[in-house]
C-alpha positions in Angstrom: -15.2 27.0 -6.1 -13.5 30.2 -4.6 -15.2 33.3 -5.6 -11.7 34.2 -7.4 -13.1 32.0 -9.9 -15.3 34.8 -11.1 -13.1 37.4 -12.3 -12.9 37.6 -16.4 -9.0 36.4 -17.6 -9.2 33.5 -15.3 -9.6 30.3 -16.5 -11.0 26.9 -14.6 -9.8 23.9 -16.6 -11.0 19.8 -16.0 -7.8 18.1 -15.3 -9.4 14.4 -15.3 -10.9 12.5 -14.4 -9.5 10.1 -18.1 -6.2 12.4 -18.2 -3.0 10.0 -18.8 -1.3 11.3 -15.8 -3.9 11.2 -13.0 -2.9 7.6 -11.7 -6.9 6.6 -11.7 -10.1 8.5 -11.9 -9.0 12.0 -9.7 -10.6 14.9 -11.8 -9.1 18.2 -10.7 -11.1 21.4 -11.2 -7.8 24.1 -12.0 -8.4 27.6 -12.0 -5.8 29.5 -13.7 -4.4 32.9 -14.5 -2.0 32.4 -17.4 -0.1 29.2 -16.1 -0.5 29.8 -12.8 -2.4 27.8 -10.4 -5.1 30.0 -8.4 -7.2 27.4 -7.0 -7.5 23.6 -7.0 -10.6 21.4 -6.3 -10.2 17.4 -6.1 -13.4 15.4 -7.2 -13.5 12.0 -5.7 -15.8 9.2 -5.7 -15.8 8.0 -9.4 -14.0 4.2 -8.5 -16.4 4.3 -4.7 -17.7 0.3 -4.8 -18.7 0.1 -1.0 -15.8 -1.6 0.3 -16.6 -0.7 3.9 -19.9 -1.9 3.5 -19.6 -4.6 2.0 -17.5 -5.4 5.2 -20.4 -5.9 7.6 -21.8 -8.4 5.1 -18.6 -10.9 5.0 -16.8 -13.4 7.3 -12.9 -12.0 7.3 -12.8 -15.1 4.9 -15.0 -14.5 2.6 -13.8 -10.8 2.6 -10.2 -11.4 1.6 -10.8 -11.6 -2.2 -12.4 -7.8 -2.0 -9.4 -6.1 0.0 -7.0 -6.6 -3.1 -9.0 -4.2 -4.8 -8.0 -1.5 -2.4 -4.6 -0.6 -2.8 -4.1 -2.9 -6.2 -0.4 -2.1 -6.6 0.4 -3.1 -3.3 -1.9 -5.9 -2.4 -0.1 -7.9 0.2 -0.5 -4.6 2.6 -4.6 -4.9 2.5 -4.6 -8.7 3.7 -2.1 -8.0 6.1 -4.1 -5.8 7.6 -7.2 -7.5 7.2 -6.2 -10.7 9.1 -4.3 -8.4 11.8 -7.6 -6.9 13.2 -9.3 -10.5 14.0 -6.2 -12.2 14.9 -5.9 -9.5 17.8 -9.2 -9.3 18.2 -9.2 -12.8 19.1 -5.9 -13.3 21.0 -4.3 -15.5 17.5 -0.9 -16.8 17.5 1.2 -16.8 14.1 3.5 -19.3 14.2 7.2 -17.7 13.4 7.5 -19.4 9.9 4.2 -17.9 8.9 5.5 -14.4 9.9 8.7 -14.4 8.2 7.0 -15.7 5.1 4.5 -12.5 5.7 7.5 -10.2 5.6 8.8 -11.3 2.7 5.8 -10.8 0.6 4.6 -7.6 2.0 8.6 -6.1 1.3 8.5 -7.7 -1.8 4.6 -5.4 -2.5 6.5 -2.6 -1.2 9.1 -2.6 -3.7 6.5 -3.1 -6.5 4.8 -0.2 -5.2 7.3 1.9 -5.4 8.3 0.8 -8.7 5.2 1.4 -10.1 5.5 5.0 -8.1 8.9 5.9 -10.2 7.7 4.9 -13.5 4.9 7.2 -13.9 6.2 9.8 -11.8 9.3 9.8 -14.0 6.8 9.9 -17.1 4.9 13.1 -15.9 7.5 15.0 -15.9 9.1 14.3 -18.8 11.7 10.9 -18.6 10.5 8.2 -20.5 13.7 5.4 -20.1 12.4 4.6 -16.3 9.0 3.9 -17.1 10.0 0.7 -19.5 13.3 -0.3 -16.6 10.9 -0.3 -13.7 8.5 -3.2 -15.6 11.6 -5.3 -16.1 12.3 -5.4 -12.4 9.0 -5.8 -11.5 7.9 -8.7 -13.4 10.2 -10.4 -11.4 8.9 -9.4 -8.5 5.1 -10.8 -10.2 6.7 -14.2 -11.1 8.3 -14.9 -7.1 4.2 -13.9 -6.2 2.8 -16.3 -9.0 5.4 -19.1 -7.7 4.2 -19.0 -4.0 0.4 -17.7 -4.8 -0.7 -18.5 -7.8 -1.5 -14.9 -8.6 0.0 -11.8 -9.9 -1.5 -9.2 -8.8 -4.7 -10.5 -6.5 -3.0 -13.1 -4.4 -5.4 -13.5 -1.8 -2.4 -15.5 0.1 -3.0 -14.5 3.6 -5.0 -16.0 6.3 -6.4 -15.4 10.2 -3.4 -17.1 11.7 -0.8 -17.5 9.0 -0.7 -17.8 5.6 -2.4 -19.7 2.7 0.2 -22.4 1.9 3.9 -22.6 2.4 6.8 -21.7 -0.4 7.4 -23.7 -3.1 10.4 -25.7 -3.1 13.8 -23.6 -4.7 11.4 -20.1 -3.5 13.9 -18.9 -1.5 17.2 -19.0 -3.7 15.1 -17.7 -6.5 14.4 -14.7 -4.5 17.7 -14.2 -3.2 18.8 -13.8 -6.8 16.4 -11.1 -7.2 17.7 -9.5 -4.3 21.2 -9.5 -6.1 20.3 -8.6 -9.5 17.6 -5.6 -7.9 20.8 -4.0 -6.2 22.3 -3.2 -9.8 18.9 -2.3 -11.0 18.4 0.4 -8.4 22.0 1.9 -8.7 21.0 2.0 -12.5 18.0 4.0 -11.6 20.0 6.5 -9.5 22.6 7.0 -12.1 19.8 7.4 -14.4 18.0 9.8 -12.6 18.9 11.0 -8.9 21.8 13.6 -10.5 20.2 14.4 -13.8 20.0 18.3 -13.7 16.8 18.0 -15.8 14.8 16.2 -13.6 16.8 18.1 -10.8 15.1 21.4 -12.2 11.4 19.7 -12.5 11.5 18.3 -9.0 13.8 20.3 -6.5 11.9 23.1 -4.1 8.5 22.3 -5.6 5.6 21.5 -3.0 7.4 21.7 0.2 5.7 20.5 2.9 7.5 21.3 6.7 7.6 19.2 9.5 4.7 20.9 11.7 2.5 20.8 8.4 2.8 17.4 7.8 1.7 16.0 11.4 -1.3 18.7 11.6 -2.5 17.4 8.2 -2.1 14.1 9.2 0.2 12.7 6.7 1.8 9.7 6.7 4.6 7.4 4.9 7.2 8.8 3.0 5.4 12.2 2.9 5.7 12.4 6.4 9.8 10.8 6.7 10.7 13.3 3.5 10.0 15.9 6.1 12.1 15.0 8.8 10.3 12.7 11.0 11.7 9.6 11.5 7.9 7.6 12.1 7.7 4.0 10.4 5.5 2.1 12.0 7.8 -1.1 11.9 10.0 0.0 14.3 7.0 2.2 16.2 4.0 -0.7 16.3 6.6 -4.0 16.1 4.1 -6.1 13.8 5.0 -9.3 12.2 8.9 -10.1 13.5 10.2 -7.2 12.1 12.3 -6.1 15.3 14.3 -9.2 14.5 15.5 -7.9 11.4 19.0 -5.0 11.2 17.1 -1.8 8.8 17.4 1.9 8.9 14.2 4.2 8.2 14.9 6.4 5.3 14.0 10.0 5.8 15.1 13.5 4.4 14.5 16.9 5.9 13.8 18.9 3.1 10.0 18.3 2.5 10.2 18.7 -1.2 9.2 16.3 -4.0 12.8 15.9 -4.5 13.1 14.3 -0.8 10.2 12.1 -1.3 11.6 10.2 -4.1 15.1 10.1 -2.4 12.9 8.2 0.6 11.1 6.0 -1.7 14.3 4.7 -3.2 16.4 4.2 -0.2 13.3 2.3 1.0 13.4 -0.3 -1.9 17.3 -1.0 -0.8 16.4 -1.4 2.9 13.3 -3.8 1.7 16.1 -5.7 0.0 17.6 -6.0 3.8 14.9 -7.1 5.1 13.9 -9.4 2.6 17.5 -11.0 2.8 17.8 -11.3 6.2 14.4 -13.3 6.5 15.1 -15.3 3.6 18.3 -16.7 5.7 17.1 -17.1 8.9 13.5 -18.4 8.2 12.9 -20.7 10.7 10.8 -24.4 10.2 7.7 -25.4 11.4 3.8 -24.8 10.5 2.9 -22.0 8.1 -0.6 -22.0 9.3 -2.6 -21.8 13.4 -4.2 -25.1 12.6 -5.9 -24.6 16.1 -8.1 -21.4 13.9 -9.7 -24.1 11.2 -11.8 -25.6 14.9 -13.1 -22.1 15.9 -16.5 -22.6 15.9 -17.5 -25.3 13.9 -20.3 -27.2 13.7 -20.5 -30.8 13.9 -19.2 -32.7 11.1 -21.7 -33.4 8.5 -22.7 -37.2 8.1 -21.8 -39.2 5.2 -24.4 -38.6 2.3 -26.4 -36.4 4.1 -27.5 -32.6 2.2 -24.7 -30.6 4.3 -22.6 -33.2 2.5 -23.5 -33.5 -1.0 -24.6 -29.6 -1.0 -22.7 -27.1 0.8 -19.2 -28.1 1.2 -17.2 -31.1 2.2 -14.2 -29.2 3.9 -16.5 -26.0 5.8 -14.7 -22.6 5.4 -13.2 -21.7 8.8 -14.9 -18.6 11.1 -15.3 -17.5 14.3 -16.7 -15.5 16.2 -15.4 -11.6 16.2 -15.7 -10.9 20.0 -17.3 -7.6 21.4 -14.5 -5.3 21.2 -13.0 -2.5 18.9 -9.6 -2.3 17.8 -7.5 -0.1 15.5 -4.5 -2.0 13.8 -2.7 -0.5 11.1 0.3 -1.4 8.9 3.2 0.9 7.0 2.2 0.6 4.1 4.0 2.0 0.5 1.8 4.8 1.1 1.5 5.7 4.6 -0.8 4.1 7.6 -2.7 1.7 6.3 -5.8 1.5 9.1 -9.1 -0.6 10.0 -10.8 0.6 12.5 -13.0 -2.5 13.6 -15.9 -3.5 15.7 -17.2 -7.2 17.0 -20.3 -8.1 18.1 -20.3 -11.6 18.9 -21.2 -12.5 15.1 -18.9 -13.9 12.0 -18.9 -10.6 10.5 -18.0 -7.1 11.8 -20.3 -4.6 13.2 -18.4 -2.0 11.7 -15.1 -2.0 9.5 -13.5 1.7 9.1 -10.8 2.1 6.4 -8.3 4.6 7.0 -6.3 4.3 3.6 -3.0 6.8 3.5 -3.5 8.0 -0.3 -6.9 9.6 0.8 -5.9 11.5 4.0 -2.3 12.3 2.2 -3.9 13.9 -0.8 -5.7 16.1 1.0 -2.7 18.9 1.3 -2.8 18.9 -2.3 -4.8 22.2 -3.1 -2.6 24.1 -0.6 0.3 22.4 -1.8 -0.3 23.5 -5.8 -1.7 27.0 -5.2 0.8 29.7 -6.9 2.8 27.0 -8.8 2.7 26.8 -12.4 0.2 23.9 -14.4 3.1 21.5 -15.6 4.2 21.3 -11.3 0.7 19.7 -10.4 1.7 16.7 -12.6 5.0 16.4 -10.1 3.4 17.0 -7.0 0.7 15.1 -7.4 2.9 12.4 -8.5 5.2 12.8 -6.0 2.3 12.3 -2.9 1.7 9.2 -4.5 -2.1 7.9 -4.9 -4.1 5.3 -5.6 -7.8 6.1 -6.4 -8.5 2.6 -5.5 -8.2 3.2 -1.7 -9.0 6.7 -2.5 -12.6 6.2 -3.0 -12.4 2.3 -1.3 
C-alpha cells in the first residue's frame, strides 16, 4: 500500500473479494478521500487450481476436460487453443469441414461472451432490463451447443485434428434462425441502451486508455481496438479458414469505456457474418484426421487378454509432442488467448505457459481508477472485462 494510505481522513475500503459486482473472486484494496479513488490494489489468487501444472501431468487428451475451466464463459476459445499448439507442433492437418464447424462454435462462444459481458456491465451501473434480455438470447446460443455437444457450458467438443463428432442433422438451419432472430435482438439492445443519456453519463470519458498506452501495457482485444488499433488476430495470424470468410474488425478511437462496449457490440453482428457465411458454404467430408487416432499406438490388445478386459477396449489416442516450443494463440472475447508450449519427446508437455488476456488486461486497472470517483471502478472494471477464472488459471 502507498504510504498516502497513512494520512488520517483517508479511508482504505475491501471491495471483494464476495462483492455482487466483482465478476468472480477480485478483492480490491480502495483507498479513498471522500469518494475519490487515491489508490487501488488488486488481490488475486483466491480461484488459482494449478492449471499450468497440472498441464505437465496430462496427455492433450486427457487435458481437455480441465481447459473449460479457464475462461468458463467462453469455453470453445480454451480447446481451440489447446489442440492448436500440438497440431502445429506436430505438422496436423484439419480437414476443411472440421474447421468450418470450429468457426462456428468458437463465434457462436464469442457472442455468449459478450452477452454475458453486457448484462452485468449494464447491471453495475445501474440498468437492470439488459441483464434479463441478454439470458434470453443466450440460451439459445446453450441449446445449438447442447444439440452438437451434449454440453452447455463444458463442451469438451474439440480434438487434435478436428472435432469430436459432426452436427446433428437440421444443426445448421436451426442456427441460421438464430442468426435472424439475434439481428433484432441486438438492434433491441442498441435502442435500449447505446443512446440512453443515462448510461451515456455513467460510461462516456471515464478510464480512457490512448493508443501508445495500450500497446506498452500490453493489452489486447477490444481494449486494445476501442483505442484505435485495428489488431484482431483473425485477419493478423489466419487460423482456422477464417480468411475465407467477408468481416470487418470493429474498432473505435476514443479509448473510453464508452468505445469498448461500442466494439463489443459491433463484434456480435460481425460474428453473426461469420457464422452465416460458414453455415452456407460448409463443405462435406471427414470432421475428424482419422490418420491422428494411429499416432503411436501400441499393438492391439488380444482377445481376452488383461489390456482387454481392464484398461480399455478402444485406447485413447496420443502421441508424441516432438522437441520443440511454440506459441499459438487465438482472439479470443477477451483478448490473445496464449500457450506457450514445450515438447520433449513424451505424451505430455515439458512446460505449458498460459497467457490468458483478462490477467495482463486488468493490470492498467489501478492507473486507470486513480482520481475517479467509487461508483466509476464498478464501470471500468466492468468495462475491461474479466474472468477470474483465467485470472488466477
Amino acid at each position: 500500500m502507498n504510504g498516502t494510505a497513512k494520512r488520517k481522513d483517508l479511508m482504505v475500503v475491501n471491495m471483494g473479494p464476495h462483492h455482487p459486482s466483482m465478476h468472480g473472486v477480485l478483492r480490491l484494496i480502495v483507498t479513498l478521500d471522500g469518494e475519490d479513488v487515491i489508490d487501488c490494489e488488486p488481490l488475486l489468487g483466491y480461484l488459482h487450481r494449478g492449471m499450468e501444472k497440472i498441464a505437465e501431468n496430462r496427455t492433450i487428451i486427457q487435458y481437455l476436460p480441465y481447459v473449460t475451466r479457464w475462461d468458463y464463459l467462453a469455453t470453445m476459445f480454451t480447446e481451440a487453443i489447446t489442440v492448436n499448439g500440438p497440431e502445429q507442433l506436430g505438422n496436423i492437418q484439419v480437414p476443411q469441414r472440421a474447421s468450418y464447424i470450429r468457426v462456428i462454435m468458437l463465434e457462436l462462444s464469442r457472442i455468449a461472451s459478450h452477452l454475458l459481458w453486457l448484462g452485468p456491465f449494464m447491471a453495475d451501473i445501474g440498468a437492470q432490463t439488459p441483464f434479463f434480455y441478454i439470458f434470453r438470447e443466450r440460451e439459445l446460443i446453450y441449446d445449438l451447443f447442447e444439440a452438437a455437444t451434449g454440453m452447455r457450458m463444458m463442451h469438451n467438443f474439440f480434438r487434435i485434428g478436428g472435432v469430436a463428432a459432426d452436427l446433428p442433422h437440421g444443426w445448421i438451419d436451426k442456427c441460421l434462425d438464430f442468426c435472424d432472430y439475434f439481428l433484432t435482438g441486438v438492434g433491441e439492445y442498441q435502442k435500449l441502451i447505446t443512446r440512453n443519456p443515462i448510461f451515456l453519463e455513467r460510461v462516456e470519458g471515464i478510464g480512457i486508455v490512448s493508443g501508445k498506452e495500450v500497446i506498452n501495457w500490453g493489452l489486447s482485444g477490444p481494449m486494445l481496438r476501442a483505442s484505435g488499433i485495428q489488431w484482431d488476430l483473425r485477419k493478423v495470424e489466419n487460423y482456422e479458414c477464417y480468411r475465407e470468410f467477408d468481416w470487418d474488425v470493429q474498432w473505435q478511437k476514443e479509448g473510453d469505456s464508452l468505445a469498448r462496449y461500442l466494439v463489443r457490440m459491433g463484434e456480435m453482428v460481425e460474428s453473426i457474418k461469420i457464422i452465416q457465411q460458414a453455415l452456407e458454404g460448409i463443405p462435406g467430408g471427414p470432421y475428424e484426421n482419422l490418420e491422428i487416432r494411429y499416432f503411436d499406438r501400441e499393438k492391439e490388445p488380444e482377445w481376452n487378454d488383461f489390456e482387454y478386459r481392464f484398461i480399455s477396449k478402444k485406447p485413447s489416442p496420443t502421441f508424441e509432442l516432438p522437441k520443440q516450443e511454440l506459441y499459438v494463440r487465438v482472439e479470443a472475447p477477451k483478448g490473445e488467448l496464449g500457450i506457450f508450449l514445450i515438447g520433449d519427446q513424451n505424451g505430455f508437455p515439458w512446460r505449458w505457459k498460459i497467457r490468458p488476456p483478462g490477467f495482463i488486461n486488468l493490470q492498467i486497472l489501478p492507473q486507470l481508477v486513480k482520481r475517479m470517483k467509487l461508483a466509476d471502478i464498478m464501470t471500468i472494471l466492468g468495462s475491461i472485462d474479466i474472468i477470474m477464472g483465467e485470472v488466477d488459471r
